[in-house]
N, CA, C and O atoms as a printed pandas DataFrame, in Angstrom:
     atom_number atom_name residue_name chain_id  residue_number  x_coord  y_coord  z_coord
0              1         N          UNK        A               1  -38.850   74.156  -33.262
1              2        CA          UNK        A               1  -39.869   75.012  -33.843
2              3         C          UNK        A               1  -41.088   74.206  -34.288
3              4         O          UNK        A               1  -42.119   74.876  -34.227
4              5         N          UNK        A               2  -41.217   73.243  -34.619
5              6        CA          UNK        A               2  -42.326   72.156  -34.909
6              7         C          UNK        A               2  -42.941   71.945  -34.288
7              8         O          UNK        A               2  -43.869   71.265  -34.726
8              9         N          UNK        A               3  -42.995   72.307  -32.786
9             10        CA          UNK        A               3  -43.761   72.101  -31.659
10            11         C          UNK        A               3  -44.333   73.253  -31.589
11            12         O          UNK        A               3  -45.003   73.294  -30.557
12            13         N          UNK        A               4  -44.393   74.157  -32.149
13            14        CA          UNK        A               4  -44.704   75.746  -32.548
14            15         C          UNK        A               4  -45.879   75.412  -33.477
15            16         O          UNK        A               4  -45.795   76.066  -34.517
16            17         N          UNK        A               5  -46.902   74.636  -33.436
17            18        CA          UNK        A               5  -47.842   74.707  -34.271
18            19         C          UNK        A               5  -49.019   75.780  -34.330
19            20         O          UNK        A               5  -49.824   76.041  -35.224
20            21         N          UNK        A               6  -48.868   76.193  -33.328
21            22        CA          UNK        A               6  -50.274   76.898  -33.589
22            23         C          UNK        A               6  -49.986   78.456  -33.207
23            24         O          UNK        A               6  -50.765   79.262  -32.698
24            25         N          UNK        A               7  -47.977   78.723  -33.799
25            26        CA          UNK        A               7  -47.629   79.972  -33.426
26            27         C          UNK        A               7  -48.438   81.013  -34.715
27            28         O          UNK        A               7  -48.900   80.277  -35.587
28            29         N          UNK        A               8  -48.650   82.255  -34.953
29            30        CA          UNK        A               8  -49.272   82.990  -35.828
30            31         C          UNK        A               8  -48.136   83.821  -36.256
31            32         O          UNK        A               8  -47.896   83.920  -37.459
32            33         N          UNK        A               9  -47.263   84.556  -35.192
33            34        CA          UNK        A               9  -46.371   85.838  -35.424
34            35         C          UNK        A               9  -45.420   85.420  -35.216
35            36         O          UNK        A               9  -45.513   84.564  -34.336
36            37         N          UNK        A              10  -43.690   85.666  -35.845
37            38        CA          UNK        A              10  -42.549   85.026  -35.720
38            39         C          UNK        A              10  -41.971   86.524  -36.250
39            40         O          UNK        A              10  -42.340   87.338  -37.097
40            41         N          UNK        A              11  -40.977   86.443  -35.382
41            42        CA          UNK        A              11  -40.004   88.117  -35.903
42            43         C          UNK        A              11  -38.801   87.650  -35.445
43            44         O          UNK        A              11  -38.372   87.500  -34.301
44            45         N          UNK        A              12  -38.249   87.410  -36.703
45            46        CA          UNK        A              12  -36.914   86.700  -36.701
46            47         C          UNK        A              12  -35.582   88.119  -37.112
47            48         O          UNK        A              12  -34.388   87.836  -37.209
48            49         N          UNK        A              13  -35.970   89.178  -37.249
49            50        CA          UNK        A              13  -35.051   90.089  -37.610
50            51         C          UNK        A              13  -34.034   90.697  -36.611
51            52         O          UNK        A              13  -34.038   91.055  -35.433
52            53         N          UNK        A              14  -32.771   90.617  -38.105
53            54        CA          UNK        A              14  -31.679   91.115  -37.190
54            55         C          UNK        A              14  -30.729   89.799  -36.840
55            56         O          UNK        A              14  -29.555   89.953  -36.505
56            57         N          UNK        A              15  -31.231   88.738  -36.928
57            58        CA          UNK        A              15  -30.477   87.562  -36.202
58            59         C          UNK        A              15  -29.603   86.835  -37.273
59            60         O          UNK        A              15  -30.017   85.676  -37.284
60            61         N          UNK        A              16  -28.776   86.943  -38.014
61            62        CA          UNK        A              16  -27.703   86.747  -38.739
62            63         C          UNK        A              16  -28.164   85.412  -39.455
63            64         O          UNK        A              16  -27.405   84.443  -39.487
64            65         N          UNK        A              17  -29.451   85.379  -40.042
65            66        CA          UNK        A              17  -29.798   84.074  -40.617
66            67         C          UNK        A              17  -29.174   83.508  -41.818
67            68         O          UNK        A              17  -30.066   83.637  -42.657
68            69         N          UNK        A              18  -28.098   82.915  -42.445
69            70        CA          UNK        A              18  -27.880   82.787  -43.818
70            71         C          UNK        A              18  -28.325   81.507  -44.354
71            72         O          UNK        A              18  -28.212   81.469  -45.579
72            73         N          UNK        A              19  -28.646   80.782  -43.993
73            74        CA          UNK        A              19  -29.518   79.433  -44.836
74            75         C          UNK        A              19  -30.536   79.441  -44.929
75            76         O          UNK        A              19  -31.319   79.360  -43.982
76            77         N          UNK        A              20  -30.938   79.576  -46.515
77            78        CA          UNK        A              20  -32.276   80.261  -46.831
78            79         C          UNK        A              20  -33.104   78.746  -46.884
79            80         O          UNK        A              20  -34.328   78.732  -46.757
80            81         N          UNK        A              21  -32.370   77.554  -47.072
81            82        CA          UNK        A              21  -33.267   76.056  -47.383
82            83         C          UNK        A              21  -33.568   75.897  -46.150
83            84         O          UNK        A              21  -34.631   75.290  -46.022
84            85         N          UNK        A              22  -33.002   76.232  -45.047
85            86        CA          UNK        A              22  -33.730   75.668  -43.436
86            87         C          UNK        A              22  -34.570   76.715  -43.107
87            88         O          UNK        A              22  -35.557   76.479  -42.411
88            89         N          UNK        A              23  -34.300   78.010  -43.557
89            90        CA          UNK        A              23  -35.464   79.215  -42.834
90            91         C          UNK        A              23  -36.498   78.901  -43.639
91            92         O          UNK        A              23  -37.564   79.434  -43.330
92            93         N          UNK        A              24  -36.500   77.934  -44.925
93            94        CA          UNK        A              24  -38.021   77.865  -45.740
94            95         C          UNK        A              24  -38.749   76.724  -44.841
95            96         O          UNK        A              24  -39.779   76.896  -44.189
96            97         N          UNK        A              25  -38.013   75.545  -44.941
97            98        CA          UNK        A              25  -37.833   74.371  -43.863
98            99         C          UNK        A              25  -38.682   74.706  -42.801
99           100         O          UNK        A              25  -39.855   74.332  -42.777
100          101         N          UNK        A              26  -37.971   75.648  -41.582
101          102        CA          UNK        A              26  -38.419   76.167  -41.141
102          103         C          UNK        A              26  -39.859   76.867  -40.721
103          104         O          UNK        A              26  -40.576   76.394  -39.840
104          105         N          UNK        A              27  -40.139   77.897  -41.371
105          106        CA          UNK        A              27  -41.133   78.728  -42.052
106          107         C          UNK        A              27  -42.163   77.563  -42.394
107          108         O          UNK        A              27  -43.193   77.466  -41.728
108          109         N          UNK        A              28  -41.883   76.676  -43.438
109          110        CA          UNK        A              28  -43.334   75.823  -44.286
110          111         C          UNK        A              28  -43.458   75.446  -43.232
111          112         O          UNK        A              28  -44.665   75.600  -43.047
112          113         N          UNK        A              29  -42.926   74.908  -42.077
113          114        CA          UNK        A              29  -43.647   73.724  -40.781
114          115         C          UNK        A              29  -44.426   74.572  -40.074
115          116         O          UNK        A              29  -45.302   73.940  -39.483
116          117         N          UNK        A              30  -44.495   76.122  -39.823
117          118        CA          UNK        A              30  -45.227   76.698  -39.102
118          119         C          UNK        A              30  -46.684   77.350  -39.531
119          120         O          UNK        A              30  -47.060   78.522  -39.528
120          121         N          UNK        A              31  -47.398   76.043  -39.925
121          122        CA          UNK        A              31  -48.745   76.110  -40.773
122          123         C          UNK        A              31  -49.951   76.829  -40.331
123          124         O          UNK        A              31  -50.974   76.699  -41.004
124          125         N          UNK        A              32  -49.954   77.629  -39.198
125          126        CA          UNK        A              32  -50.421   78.969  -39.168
126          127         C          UNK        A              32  -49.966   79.970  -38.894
127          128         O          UNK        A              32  -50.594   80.818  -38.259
128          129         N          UNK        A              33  -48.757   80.126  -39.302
129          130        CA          UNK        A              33  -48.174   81.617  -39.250
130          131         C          UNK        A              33  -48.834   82.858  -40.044
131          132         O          UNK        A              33  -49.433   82.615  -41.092
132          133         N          UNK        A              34  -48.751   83.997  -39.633
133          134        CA          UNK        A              34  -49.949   84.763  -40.549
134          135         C          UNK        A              34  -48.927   85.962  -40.901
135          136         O          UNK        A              34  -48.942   86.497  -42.010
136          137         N          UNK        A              35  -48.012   86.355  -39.842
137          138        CA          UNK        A              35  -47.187   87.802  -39.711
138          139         C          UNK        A              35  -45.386   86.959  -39.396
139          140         O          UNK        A              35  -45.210   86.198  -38.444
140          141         N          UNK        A              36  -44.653   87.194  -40.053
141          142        CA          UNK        A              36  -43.240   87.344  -40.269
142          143         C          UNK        A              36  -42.641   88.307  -40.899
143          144         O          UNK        A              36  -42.823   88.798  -42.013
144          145         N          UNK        A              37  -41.514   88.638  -39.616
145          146        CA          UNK        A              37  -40.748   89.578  -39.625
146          147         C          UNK        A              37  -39.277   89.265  -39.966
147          148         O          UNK        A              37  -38.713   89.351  -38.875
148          149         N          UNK        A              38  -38.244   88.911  -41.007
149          150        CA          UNK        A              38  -37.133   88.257  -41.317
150          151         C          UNK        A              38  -36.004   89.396  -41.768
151          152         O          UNK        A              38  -34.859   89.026  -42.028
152          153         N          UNK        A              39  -36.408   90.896  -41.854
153          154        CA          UNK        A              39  -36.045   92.007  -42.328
154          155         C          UNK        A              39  -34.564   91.917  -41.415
155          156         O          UNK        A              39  -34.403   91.498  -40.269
156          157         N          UNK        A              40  -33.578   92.468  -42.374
157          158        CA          UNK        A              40  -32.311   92.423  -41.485
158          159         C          UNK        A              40  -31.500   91.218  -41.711
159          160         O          UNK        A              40  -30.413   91.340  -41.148
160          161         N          UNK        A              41  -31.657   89.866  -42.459
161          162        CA          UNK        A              41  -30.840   89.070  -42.107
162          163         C          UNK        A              41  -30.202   88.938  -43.332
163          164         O          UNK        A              41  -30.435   89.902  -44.061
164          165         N          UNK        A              42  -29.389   87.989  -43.889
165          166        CA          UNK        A              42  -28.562   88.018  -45.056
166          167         C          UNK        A              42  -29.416   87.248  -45.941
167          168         O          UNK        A              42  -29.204   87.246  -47.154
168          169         N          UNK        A              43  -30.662   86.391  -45.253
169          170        CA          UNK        A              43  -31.441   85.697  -46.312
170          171         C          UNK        A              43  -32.597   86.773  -47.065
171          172         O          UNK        A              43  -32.803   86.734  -48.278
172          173         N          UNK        A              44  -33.282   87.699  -46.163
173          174        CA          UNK        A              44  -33.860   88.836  -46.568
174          175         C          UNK        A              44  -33.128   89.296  -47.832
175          176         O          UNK        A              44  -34.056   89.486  -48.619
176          177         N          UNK        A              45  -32.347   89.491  -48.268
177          178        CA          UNK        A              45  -31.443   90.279  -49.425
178          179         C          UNK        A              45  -31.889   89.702  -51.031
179          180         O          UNK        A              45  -31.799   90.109  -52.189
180          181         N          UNK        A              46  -32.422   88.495  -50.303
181          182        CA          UNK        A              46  -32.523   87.905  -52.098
182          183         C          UNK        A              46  -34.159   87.787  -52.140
183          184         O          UNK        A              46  -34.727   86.894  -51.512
184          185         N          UNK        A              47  -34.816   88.668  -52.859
185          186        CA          UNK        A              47  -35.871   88.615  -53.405
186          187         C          UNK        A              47  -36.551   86.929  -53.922
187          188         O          UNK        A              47  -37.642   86.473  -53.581
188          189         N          UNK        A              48  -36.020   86.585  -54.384
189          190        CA          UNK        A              48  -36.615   85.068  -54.387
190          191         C          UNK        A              48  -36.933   84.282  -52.759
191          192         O          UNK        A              48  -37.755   83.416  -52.462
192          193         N          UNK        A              49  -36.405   84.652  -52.326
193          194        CA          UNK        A              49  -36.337   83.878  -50.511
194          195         C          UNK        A              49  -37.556   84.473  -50.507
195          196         O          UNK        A              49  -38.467   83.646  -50.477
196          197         N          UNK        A              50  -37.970   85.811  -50.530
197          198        CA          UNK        A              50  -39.289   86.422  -49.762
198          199         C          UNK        A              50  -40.563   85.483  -50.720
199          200         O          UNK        A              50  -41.539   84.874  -50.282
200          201         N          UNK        A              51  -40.093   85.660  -52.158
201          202        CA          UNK        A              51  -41.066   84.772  -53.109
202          203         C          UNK        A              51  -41.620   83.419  -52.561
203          204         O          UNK        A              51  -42.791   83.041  -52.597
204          205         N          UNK        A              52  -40.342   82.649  -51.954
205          206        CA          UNK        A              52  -40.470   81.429  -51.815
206          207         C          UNK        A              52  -41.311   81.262  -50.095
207          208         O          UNK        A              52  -42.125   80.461  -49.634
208          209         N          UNK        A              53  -40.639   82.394  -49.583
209          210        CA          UNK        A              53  -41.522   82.298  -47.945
210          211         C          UNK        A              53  -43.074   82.356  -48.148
211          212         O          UNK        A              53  -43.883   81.828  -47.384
212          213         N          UNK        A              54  -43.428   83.169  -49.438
213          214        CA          UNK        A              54  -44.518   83.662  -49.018
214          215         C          UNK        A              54  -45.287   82.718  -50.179
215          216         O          UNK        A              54  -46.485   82.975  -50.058
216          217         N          UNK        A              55  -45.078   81.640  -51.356
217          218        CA          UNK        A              55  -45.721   80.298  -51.622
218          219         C          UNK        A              55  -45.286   79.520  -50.467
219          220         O          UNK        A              55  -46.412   79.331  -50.007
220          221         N          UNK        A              56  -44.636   79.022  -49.781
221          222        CA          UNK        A              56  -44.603   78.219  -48.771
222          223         C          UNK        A              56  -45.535   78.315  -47.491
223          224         O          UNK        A              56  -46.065   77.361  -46.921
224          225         N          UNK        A              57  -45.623   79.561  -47.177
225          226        CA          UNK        A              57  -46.454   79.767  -45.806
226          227         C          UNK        A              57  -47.671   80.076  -45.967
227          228         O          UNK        A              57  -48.029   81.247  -45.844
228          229         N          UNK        A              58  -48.602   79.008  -46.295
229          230        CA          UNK        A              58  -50.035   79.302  -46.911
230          231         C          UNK        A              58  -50.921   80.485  -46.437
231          232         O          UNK        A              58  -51.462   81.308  -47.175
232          233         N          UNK        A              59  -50.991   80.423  -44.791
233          234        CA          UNK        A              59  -51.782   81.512  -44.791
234          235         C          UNK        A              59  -51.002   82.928  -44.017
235          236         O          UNK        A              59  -51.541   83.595  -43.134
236          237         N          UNK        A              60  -49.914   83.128  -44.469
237          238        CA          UNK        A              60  -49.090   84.424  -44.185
238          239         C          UNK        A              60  -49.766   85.917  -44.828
239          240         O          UNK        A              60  -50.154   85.821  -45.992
240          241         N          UNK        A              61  -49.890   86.934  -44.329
241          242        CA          UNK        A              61  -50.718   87.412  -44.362
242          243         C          UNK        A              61  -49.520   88.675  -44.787
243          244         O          UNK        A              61  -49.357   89.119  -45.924
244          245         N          UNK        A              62  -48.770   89.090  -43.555
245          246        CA          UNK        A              62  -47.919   90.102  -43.699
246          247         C          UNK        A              62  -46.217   89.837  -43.531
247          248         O          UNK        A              62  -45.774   89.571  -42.413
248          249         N          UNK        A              63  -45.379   89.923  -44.627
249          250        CA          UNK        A              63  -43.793   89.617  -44.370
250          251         C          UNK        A              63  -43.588   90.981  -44.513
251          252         O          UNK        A              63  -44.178   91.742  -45.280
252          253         N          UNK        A              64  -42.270   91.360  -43.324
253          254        CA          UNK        A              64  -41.995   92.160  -43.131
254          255         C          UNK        A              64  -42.429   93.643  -43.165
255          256         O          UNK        A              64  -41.947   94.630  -43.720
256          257         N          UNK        A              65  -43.567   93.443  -42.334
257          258        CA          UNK        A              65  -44.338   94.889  -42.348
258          259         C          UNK        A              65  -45.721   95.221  -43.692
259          260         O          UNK        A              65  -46.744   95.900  -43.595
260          261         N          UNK        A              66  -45.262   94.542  -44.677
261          262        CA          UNK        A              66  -45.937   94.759  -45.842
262          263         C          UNK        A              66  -47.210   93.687  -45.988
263          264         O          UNK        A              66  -46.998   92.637  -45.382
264          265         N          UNK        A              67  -48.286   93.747  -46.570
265          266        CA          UNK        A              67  -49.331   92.418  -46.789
266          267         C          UNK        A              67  -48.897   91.416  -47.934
267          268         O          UNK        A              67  -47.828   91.483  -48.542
268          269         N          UNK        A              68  -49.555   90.793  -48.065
269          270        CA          UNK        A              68  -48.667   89.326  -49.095
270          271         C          UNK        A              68  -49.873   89.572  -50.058
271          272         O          UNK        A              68  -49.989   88.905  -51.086
């Protein structure tokens, strides 16, 4: 995914994600992402994960359907 630099949109839902420290991991390396979709997975469930996606991913614009 690091080679994914200059991805904008990522829709990760539905895909049985449960490690919320690598999907942030993850997520912070993709430094222009603007739109993520993560709705559906077991990390989605905890309100702090969305907190933490959305200080981590500077210029994220919309998580899961909604604006940041």
């Amino acid at each position: 995914m690091k080679k994914l630099s200059k991805l904008e949109v990522l829709g990760l839902f539905n895909n049985e994600i449960f490690n919320e420290k690598k999907a942030i991991e993850v997520v912070e390396g993709l430094k222009n992402l603007k739109e993520l979709s993560i709705d559906g997975n077991p990390v989605s469930a905890n309100v702090k994960f969305k907190y933490e996606i959305i200080l981590r991913a500077k210029k994220l614009e919309i998580l899961d359907d909604d604006a940041v």
